[in-house]
N, C-alpha and C positions, 0 to 999 in steps of 0.2 A: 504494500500500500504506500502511496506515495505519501512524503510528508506535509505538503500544502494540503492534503484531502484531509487526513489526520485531525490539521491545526483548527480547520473548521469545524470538525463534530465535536457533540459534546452529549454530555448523561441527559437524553430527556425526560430524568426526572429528578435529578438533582442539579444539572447544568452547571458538572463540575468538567473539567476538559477532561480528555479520555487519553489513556496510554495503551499501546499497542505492543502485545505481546505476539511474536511470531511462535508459531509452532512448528517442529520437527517435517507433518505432514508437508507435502503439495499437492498442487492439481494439475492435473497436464505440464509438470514439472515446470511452469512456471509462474503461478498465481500460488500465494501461500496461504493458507489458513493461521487461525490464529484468538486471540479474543483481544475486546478492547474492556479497559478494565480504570473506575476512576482511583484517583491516588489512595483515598482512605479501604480501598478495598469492598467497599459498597456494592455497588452494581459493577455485574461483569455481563457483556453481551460478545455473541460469539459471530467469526467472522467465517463466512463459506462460502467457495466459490468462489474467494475478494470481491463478496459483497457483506458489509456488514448487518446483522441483524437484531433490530431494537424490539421487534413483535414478537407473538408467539404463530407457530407453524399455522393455524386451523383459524381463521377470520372469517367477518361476512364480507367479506369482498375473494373468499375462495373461488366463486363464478368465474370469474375475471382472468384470476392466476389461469385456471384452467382451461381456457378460451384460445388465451396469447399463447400458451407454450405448446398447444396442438396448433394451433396458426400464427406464426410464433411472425410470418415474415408476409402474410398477407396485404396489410395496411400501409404498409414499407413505401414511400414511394420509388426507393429503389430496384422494388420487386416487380409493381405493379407496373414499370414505365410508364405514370403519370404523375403528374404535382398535383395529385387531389389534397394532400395531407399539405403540401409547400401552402399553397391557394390557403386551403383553412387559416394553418397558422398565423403569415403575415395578416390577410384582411381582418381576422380576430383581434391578434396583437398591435398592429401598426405600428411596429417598430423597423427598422431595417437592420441589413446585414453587418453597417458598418457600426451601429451600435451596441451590435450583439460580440463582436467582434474582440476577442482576451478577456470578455467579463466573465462571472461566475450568474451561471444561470440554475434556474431551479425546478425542474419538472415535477409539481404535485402530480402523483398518478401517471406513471409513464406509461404504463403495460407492456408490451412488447419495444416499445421506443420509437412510433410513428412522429411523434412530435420531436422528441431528443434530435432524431436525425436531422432533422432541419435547421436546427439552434448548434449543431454540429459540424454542420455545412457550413452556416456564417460563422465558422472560428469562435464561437464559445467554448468554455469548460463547464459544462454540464452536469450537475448533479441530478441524477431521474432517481424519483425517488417515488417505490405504490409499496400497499399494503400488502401486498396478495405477492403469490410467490411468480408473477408475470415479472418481478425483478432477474429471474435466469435467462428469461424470453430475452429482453433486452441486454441482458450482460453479453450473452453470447452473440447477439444480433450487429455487434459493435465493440467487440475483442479486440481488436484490434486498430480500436481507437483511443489516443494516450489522455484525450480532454475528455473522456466520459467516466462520472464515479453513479455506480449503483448503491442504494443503499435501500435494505428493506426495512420502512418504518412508517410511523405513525402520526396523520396529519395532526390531532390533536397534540400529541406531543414531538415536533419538530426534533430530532436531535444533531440542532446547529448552532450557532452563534447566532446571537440578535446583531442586526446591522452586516449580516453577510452576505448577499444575492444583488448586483445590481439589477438582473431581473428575475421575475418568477411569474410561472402561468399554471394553470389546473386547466384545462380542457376535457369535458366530456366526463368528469369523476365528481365535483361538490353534490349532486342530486345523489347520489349515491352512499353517503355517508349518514351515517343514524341522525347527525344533529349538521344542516347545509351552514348555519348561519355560527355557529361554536368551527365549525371547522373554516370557515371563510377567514373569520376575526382571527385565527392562530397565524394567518401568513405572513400579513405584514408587518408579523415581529422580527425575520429574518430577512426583511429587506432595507437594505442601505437607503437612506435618507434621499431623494429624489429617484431612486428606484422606480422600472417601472411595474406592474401588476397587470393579467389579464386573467379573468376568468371567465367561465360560461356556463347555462344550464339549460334544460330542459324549460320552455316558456308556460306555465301553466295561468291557460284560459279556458270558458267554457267548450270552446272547438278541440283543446288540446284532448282534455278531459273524457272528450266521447272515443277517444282512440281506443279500441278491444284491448293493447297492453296493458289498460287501467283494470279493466273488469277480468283480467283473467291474473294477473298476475298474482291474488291472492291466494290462486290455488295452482300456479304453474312454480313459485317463488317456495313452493312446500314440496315441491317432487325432489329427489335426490337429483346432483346435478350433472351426473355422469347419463342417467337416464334419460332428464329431460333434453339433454344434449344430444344422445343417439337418436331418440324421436324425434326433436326436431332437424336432424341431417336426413332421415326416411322421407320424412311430411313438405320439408322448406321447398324440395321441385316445383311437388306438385300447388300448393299454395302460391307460386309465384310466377307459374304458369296460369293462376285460375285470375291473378291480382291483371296480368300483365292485357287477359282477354277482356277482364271486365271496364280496365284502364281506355279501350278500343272504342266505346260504348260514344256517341256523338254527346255533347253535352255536359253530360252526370256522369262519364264515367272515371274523369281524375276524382270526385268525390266520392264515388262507392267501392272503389275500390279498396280508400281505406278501411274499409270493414274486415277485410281480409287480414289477420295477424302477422303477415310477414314485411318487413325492410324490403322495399322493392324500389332500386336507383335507376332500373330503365327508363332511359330517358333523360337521366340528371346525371349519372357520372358516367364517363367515357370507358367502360369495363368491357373486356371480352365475356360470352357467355359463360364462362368456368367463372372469373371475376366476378359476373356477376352474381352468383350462386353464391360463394364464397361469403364474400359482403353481407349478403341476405343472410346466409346463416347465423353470421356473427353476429349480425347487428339484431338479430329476430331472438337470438338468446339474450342478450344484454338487455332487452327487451324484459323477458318473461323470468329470468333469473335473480334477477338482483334480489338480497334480502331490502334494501332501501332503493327508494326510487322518489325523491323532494322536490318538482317543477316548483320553479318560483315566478314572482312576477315582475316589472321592470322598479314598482314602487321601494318593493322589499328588500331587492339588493341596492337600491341607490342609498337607501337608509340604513344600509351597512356599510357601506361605504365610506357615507360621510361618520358614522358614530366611529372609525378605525381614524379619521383624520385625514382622511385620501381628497386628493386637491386634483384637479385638470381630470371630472370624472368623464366618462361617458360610456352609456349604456346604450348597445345598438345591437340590431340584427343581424347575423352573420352566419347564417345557417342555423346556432340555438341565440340564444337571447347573451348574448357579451356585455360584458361588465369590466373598463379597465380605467387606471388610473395610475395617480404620482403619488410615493409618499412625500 
């Protein structure tokens, strides 16, 4: 582990600095294991893979972990030969490459590392940091890149230095956490004083609300999720074959189709047939899986915002409902 990676984390729960003990082990005889341990011998957390880890194995964000490491490079734009994920990013963020460029950035909720990539391209050192075990997805997705540190932990409790990040973004993750607005408020403790911030979530209105992920998710969100997962790789064809005919329909049929439970991008993102299948599965589980699922609205987040002290806000649409700002 490098030492500048080291100097930034800390005990998040005593936020005393951590000492890094190597261990004997390797891994692919060149990533060492090890634990990181504070001075008074307090808390010790253990480091695998050279990714450190602050949680325990078994979370509700398990879905997720499980999703990314079987489609671990799907999302990729490197894979996909598209900038779907580039395109989100900046119009989300509105930052560019030259500002991004030697800082220390902070990915809440990487998964697999569609967004790291990008923030890695413009020359940041990148911290991607999820709850769920999608931190191996991403470790190994970017091995071989010297500015990216994984670390698996806990939004509520950060384990970094206050005033370390000149930027930091959560995309597509705050709806998904037991408390949206306790986990929002924890960020821009670790961002350096003009830092910038973006986040995003799920926009909940009465239109959103009638989406069938609502009404079913009560009882798809209780099935084990290996299972609901194999069912829905069987079912997501045929569903998105029936979305794509009913879609054809003169008039009403982009509105009835959303009755059909599945992610269906035909027509909106540029994907081969396998691509597109792909997407839909993913995105049709993230859907029906999550134990949390929090849509907010544009009022709720700007009054979070402003109660953190966030200056130059603005809240816009950018495929989910964006929220970003300065500290």
């Amino acid at each position: 582990m490098k030492k500048e990676f080291i100097e930034i984390l800390c005990c998040p729960k005593s936020k005393q600095k951590l000492i890094f003990e190597k261990s004997n082990s390797k891994i692919d005889n060149t990533i060492s294991s090890g634990t990181l341990k504070t001075a008074d011998g307090n808390y010790v957390y253990q480091v695998e893979n050279g990714i450190p880890r602050f949680v325990q194995k078994n979370n509700y964000a398990d879905s997720f972990g499980m999703q990314w490491n079987l489609y671990s490079k799907t999302q990729l734009d490197s894979y996909s030969g598209f900038d779907i994920s580039a395109k989100r990013f900046w119009s989300a963020t509105g930052w560019s490459v030259k500002e991004l460029k030697d800082k220390w950035v902070l990915d809440v909720g990487c998964g697999s590392g569609r967004f790291a990539e990008i923030a890695l391209n413009a020359g940041a050192k990148v911290v991607a940091l999820d709850y769920s075990s999608a931190v191996d997805a991403c470790k190994n997705n970017f091995k071989n890149h010297n500015n990216l540190y994984v670390v698996q932990g806990n939004i509520f409790e950060l384990p970094f230095d206050l005033n370390t990040f000149s930027f930091v973004y959560s995309l597509g993750v705050l709806q998904h956490t037991p408390d949206p607005e306790k986990a929002f408020k924890s960020i821009p403790e670790v961002l350096k004083k003009g830092g910038g911030i973006c986040v995003d979530y799920y926009e909940k209105s009465f239109k959103s609300m009638l989406l069938p992920k609502y009404w079913l998710r009560p009882i798809t969100k209780k099935i084990p999720r290996d299972t609901l997962f194999g069912f829905l790789r069987k079912v997501t064809p045929f569903l998105l074959s029936c979305s794509n005919f009913i879609g054809k329909f003169p008039l009403i049929g982009s509105l009835l189709k959303r009755i059909i439970p599945v992610a269906n991008y035909n027509g909106i993102l540029p994907l081969s047939q396998k691509q597109q299948l792909e997407w839909s599965l993913l995105d049709t589980f993230d859907w029906l899986s999550p134990e949390h699922d929090h849509p907010q609205t544009q009022k709720t987040i700007k009054i979070w915002m402003e109660e953190v002290g966030l200056r130059d806000i603005e809240i816009l649409k950018a495929g989910h409902l964006v929220a970003r700002g300065r500290k």
